[in-house]
DOTIPA-634535 format. One record per residue: residue in one letter; x, y negated, z negated of N, C-alpha, C in turn; residue number from 1. Coordinates in steps of 0.1 Angstrom, whole numbers, always signed. Layout:
BEGIN
<tordo residuo="a" n_px="X" n_py="Y" n_pz="Z" ca_px="X" ca_py="Y" ca_pz="Z" c_px="X" c_py="Y" c_pz="Z" num="NUM"/>
...
// end
This chain:
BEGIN
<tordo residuo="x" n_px="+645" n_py="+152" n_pz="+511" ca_px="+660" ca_py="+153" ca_pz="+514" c_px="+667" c_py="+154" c_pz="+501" num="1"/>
<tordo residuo="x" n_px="+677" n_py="+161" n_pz="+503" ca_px="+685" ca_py="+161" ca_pz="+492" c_px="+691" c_py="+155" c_pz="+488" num="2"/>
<tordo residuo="x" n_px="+692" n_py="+145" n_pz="+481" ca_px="+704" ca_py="+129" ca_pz="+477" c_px="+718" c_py="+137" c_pz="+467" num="3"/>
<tordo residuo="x" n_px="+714" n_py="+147" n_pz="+463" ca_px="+727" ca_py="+152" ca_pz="+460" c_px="+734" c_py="+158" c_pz="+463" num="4"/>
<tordo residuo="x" n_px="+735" n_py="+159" n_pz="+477" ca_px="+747" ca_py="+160" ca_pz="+488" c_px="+756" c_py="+156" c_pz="+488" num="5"/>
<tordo residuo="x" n_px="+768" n_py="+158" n_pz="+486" ca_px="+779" ca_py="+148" ca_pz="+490" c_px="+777" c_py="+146" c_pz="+508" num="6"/>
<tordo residuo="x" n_px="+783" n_py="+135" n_pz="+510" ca_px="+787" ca_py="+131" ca_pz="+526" c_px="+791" c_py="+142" c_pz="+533" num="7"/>
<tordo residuo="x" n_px="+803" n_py="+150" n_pz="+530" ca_px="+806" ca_py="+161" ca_pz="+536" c_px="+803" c_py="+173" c_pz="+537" num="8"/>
<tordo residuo="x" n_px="+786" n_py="+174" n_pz="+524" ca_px="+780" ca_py="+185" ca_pz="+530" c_px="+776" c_py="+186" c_pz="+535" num="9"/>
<tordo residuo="x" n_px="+764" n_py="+172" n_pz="+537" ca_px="+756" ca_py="+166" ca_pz="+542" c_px="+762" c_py="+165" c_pz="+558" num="10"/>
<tordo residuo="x" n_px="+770" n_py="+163" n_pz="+565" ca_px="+779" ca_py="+161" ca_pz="+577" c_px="+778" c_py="+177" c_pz="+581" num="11"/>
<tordo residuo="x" n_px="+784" n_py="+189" n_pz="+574" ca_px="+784" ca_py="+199" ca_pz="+578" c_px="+771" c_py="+205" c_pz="+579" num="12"/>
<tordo residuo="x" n_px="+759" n_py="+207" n_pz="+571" ca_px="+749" ca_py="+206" ca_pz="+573" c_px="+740" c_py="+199" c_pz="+587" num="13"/>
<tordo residuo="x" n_px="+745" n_py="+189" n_pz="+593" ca_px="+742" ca_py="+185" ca_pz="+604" c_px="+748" c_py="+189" c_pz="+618" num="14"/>
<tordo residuo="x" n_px="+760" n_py="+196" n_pz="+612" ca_px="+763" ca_py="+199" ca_pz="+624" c_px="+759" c_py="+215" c_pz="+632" num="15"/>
<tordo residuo="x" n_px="+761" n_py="+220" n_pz="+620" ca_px="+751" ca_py="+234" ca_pz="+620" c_px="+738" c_py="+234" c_pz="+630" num="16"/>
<tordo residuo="x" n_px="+731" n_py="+222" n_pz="+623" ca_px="+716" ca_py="+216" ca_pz="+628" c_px="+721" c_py="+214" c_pz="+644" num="17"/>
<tordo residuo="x" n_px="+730" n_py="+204" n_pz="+648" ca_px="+736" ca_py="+202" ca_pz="+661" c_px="+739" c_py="+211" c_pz="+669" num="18"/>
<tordo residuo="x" n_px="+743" n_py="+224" n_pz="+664" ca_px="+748" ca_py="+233" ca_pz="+679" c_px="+738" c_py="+241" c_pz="+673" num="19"/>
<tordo residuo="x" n_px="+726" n_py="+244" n_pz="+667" ca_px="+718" ca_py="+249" ca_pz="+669" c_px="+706" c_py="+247" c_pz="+681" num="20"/>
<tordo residuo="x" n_px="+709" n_py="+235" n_pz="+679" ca_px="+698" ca_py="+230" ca_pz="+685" c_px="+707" c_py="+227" c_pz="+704" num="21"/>
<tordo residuo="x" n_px="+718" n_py="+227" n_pz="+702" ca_px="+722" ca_py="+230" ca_pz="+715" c_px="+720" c_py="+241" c_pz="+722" num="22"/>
<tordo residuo="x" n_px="+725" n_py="+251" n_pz="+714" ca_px="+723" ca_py="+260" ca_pz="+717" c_px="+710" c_py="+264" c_pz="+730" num="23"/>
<tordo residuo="x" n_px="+696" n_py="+258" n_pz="+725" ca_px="+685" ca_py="+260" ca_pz="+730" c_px="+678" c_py="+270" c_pz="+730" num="24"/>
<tordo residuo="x" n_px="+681" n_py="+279" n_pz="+726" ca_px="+670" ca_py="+291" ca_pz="+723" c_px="+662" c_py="+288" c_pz="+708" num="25"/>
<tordo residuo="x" n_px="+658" n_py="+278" n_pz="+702" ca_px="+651" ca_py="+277" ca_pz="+691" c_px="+637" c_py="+276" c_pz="+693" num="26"/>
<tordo residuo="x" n_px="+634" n_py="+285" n_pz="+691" ca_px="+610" ca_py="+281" ca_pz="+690" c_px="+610" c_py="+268" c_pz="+689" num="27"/>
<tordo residuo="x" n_px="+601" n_py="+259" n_pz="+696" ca_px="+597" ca_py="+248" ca_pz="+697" c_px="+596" c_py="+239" c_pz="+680" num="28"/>
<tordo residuo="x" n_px="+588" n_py="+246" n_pz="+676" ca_px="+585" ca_py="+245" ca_pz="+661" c_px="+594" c_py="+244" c_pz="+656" num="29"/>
<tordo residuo="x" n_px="+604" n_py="+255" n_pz="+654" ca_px="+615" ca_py="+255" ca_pz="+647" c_px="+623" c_py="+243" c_pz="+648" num="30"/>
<tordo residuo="x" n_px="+627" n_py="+243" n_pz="+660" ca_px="+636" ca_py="+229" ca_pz="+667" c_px="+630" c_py="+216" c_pz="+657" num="31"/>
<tordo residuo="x" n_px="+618" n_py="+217" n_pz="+658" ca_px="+615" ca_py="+201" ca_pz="+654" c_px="+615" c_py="+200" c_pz="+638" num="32"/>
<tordo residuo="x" n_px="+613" n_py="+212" n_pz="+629" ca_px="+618" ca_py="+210" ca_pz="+614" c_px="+626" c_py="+205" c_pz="+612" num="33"/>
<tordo residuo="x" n_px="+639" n_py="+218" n_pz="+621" ca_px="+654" ca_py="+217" ca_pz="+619" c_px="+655" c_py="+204" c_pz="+626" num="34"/>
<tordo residuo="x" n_px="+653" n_py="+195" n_pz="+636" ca_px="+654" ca_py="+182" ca_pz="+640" c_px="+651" c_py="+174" c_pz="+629" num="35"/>
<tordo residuo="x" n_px="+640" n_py="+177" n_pz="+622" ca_px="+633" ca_py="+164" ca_pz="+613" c_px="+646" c_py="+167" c_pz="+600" num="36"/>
<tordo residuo="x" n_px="+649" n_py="+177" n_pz="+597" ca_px="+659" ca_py="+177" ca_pz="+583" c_px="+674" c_py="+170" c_pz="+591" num="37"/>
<tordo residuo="x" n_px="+675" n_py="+172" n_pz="+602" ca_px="+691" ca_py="+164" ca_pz="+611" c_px="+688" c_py="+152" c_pz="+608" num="38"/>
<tordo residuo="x" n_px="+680" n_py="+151" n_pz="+610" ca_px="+673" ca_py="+132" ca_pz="+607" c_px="+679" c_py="+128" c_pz="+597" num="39"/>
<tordo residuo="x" n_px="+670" n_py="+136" n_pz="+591" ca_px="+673" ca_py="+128" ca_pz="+572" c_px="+686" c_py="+130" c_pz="+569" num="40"/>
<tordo residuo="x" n_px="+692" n_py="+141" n_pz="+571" ca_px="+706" ca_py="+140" ca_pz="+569" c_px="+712" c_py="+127" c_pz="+576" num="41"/>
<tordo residuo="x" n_px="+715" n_py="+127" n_pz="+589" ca_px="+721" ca_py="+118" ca_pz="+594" c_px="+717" c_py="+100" c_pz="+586" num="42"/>
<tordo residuo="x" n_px="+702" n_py="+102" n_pz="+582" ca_px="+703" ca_py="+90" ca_pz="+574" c_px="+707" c_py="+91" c_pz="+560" num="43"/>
<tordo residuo="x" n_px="+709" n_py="+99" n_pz="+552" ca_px="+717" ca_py="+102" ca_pz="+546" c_px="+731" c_py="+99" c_pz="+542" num="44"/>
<tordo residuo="x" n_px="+739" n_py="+100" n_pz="+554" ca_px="+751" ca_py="+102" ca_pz="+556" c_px="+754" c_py="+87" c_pz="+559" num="45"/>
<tordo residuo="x" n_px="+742" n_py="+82" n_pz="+570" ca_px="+742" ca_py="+65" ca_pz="+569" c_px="+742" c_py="+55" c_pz="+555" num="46"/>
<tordo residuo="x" n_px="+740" n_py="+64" n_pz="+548" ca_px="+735" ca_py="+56" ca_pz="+534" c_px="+744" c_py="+55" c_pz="+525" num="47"/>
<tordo residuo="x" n_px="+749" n_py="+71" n_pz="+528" ca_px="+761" ca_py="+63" ca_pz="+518" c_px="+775" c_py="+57" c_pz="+525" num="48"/>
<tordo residuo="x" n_px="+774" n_py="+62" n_pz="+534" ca_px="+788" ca_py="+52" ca_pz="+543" c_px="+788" c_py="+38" c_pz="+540" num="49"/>
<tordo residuo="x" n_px="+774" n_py="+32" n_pz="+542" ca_px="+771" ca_py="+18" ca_pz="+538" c_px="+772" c_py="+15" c_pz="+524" num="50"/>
<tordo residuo="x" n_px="+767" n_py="+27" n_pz="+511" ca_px="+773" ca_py="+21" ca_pz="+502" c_px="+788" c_py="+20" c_pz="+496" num="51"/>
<tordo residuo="x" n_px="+793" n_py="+32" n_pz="+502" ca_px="+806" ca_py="+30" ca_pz="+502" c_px="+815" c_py="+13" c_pz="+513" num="52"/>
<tordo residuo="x" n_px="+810" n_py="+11" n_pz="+521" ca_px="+816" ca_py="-2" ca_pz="+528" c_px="+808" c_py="-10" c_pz="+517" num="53"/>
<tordo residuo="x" n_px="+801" n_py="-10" n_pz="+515" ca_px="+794" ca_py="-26" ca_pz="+505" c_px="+807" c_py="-24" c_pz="+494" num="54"/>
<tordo residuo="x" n_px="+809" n_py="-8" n_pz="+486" ca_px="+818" ca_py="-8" ca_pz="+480" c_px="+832" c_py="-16" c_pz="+478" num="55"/>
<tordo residuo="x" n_px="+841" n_py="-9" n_pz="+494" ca_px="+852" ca_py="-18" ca_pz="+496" c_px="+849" c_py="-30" c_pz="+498" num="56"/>
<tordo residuo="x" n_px="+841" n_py="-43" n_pz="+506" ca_px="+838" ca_py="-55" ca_pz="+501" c_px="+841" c_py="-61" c_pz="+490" num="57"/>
<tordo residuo="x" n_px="+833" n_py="-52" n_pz="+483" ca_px="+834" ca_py="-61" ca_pz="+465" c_px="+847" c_py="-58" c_pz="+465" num="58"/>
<tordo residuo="x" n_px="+856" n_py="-48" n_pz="+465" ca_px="+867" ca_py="-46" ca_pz="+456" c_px="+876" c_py="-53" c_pz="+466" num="59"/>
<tordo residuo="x" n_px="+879" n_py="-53" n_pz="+477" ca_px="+884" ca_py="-63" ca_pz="+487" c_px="+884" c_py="-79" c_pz="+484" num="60"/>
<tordo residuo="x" n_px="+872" n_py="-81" n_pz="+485" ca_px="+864" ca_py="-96" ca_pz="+482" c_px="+872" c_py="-103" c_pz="+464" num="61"/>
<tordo residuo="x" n_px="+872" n_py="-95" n_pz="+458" ca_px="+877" ca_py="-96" ca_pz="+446" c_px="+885" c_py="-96" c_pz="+444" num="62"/>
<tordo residuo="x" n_px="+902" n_py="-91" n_pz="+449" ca_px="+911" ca_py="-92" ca_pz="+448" c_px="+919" c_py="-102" c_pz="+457" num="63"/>
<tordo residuo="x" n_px="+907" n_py="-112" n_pz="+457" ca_px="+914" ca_py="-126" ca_pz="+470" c_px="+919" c_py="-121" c_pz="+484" num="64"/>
<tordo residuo="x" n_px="+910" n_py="-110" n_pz="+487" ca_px="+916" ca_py="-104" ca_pz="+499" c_px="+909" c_py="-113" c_pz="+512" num="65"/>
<tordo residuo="x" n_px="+908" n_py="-112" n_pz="+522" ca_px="+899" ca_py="-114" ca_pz="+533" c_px="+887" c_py="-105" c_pz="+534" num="66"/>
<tordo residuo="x" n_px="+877" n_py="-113" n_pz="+536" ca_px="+863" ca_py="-102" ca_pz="+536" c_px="+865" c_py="-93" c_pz="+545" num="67"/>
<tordo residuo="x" n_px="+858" n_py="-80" n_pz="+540" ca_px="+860" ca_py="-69" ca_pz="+550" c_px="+846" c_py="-62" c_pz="+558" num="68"/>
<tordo residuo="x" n_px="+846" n_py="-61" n_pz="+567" ca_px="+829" ca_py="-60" ca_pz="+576" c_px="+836" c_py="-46" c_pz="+584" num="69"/>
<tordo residuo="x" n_px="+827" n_py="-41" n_pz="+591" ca_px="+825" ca_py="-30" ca_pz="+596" c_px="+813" c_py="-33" c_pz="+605" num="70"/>
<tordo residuo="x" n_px="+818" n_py="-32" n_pz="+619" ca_px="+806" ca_py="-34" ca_pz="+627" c_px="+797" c_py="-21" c_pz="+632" num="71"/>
<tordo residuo="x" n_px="+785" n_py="-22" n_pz="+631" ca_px="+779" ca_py="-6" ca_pz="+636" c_px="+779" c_py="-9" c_pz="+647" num="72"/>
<tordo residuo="x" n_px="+782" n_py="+6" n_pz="+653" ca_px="+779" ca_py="+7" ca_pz="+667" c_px="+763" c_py="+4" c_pz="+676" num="73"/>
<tordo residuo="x" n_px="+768" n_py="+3" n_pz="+685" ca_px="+746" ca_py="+0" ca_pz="+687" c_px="+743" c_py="+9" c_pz="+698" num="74"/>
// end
């Protein structure tokens, strides 16, 4: 996977992957590459979201602010 993605290429890049794969006419095969690269992207895009939130913490946390959390959805 590519880590030098930005988030918003990386997002558009999945979405692509998304209505492709709605679409439904993909070869079986095909579907499950293009699935397995959605993957990585989507964890990707998890990865840096998180380090961007750990980010605002610290700078939050350090300016005598109230701690800041973000709950994931489940």
């Amino acid at each position: 996977m590519e880590t030098q993605l930005s988030f918003e290429e990386a997002m558009e890049q999945l979405e692509v992957i998304v209505q492709r794969l709605e679409e439904g006419d993909v070869p079986l095969e095909e579907a499950l590459t293009i699935y397995k690269k959605g993957m990585g992207l989507s964890k990707l895009c998890h990865d840096k979201l998180k380090m961007v939130e750990e980010q605002l913490t610290s700078v939050i946390t350090e300016n005598g602010e109230e701690e800041f959390t973000i709950k994931e959805e489940e």
